[in-house]
C-alpha positions as CSV (number, residue, x, y, z in Angstrom):
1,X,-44.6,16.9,5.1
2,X,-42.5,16.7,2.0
3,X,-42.9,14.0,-1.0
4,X,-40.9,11.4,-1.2
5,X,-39.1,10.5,-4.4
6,X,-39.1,6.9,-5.4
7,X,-36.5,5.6,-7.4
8,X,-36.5,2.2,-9.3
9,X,-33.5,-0.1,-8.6
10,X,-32.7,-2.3,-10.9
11,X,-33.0,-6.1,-9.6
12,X,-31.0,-8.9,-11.3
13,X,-34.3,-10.1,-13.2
14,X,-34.0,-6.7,-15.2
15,X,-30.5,-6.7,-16.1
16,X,-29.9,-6.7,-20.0
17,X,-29.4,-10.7,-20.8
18,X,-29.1,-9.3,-24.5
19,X,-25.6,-11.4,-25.4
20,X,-23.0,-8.9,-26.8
21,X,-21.2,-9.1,-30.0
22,X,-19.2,-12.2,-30.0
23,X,-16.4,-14.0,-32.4
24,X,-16.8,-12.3,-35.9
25,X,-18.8,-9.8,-34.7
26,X,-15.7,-8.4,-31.9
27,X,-13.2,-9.2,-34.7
28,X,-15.9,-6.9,-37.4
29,X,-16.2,-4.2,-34.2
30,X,-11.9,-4.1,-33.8
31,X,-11.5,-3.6,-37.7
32,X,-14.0,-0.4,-37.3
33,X,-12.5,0.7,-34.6
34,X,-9.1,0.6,-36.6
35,X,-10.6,2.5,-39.5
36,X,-12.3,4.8,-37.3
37,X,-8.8,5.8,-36.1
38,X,-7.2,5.6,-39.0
39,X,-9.7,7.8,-40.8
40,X,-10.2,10.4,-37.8
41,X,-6.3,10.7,-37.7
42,X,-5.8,10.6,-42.1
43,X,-8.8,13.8,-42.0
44,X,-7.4,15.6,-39.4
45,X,-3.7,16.0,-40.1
46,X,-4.8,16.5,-44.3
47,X,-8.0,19.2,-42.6
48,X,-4.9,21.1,-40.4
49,X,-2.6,21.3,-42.9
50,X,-3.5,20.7,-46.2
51,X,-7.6,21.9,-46.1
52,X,-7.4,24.3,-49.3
53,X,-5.8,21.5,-51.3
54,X,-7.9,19.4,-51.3
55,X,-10.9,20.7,-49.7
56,X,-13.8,17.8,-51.5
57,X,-11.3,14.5,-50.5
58,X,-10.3,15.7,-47.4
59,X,-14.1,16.6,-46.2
60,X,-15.4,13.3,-47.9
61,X,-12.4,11.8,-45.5
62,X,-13.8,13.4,-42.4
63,X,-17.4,12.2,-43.0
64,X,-15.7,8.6,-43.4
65,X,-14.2,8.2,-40.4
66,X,-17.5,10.4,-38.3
67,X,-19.6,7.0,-40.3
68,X,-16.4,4.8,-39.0
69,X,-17.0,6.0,-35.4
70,X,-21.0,5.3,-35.4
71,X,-21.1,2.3,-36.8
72,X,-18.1,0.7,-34.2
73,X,-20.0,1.9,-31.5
74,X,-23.3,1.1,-32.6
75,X,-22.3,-2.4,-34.1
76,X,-20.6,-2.9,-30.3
77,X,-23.8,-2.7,-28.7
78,X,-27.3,-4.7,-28.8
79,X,-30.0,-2.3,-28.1
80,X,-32.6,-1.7,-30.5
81,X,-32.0,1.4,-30.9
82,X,-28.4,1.3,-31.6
83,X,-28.9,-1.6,-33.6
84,X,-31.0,0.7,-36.2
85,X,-28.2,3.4,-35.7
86,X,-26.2,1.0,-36.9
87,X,-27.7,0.1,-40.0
88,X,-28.2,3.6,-40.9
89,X,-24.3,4.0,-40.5
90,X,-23.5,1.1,-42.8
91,X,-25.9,1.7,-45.6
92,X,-24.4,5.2,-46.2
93,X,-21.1,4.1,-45.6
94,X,-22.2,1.4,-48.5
95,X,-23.5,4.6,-50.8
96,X,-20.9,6.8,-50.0
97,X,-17.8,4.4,-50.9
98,X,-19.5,3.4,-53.8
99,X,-20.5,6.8,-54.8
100,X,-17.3,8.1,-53.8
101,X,-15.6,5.5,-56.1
102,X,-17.3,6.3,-59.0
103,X,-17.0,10.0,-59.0
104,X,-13.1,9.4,-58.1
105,X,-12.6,7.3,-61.1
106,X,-15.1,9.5,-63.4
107,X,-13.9,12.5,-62.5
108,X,-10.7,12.6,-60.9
109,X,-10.5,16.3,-61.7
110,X,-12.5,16.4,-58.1
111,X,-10.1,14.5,-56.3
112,X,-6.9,16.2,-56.1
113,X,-6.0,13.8,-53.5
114,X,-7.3,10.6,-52.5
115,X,-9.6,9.6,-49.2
116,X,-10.5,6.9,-47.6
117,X,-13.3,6.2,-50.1
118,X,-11.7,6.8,-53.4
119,X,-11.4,4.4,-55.7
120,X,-13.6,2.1,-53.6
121,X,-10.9,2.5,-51.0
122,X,-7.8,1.0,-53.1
123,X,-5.7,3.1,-50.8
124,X,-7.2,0.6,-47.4
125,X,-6.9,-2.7,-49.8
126,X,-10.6,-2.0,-50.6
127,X,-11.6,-3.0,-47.1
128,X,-14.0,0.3,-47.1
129,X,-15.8,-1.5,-49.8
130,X,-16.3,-4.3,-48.3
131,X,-16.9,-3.7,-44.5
132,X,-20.5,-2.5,-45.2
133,X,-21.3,-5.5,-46.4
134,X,-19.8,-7.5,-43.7
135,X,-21.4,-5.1,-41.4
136,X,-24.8,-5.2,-42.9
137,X,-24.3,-9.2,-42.5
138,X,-23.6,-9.4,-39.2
139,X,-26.5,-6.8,-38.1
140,X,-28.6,-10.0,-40.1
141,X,-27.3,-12.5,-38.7
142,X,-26.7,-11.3,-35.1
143,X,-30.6,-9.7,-35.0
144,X,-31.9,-11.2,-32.1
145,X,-35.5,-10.9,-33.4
146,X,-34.8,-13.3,-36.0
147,X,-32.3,-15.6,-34.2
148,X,-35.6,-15.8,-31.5
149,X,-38.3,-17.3,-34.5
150,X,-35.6,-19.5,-35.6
């Protein structure tokens, strides 16, 4: 007689009660989104048409919105796992704009053209300087770990 394959169903005591982002933290997720797009389409049009340029900016531009895309979806969901994605994302999107910034202002010779990160992002409104932080804030404040002792 052939083996019979159980298979767990999920009942409704083991669905994920983990609450998803909410208020400021939808608004923080919409505003990544935005910049994931924005930066996804700003690389790709400069990287098709304009790669030999520019080639430093226009990379640096791609790895900016690649960062853009992790962190929105990480920061959009709860898991711990994603959660620590998450934080990785925004920490070197932290370094890199900051990073990026100085080297763009220190050495513009290297930046033919701008991206997203130059100049701490003057070109966004410096937003890309200061999402990481708001990101890094919300992943602090939203932890569930730490909401749970309080």
């Amino acid at each position: 007689m052939g083996s019979v394959l159980s298979v767990n169903v999920p009942t409704s005591s083991a669905t994920d009660t983990r609450r998803p982002a909410y208020g400021l933290g939808r608004v923080l997720i919409l505003v990544y989104g935005m910049f994931a797009l924005a930066a996804s389409a700003r690389s790709l049009v400069q990287l098709i048409r304009d790669a030999s340029e520019a080639p430093l900016a226009y990379s640096l531009s791609a790895v900016a919105a690649l960062i853009y895309i992790v962190a929105t979806v990480c920061l959009a969901h709860n898991g711990r796992r994603m959660r620590r994605a998450a934080w990785a994302a925004v920490i070197f999107e932290a370094v890199g704009v900051i990073a990026v910034g100085i080297l763009s202002t220190t050495h513009p010779e290297l930046f033919a053209r701008d991206s997203v990160w130059s100049h701490f992002g003057s070109g966004y409104g410096f937003v890309p300087l200061i999402l990481p932080w708001l990101g890094m804030a919300w992943l602090y404040y939203s932890n569930p770990g730490r909401i749970a002792q309080t």
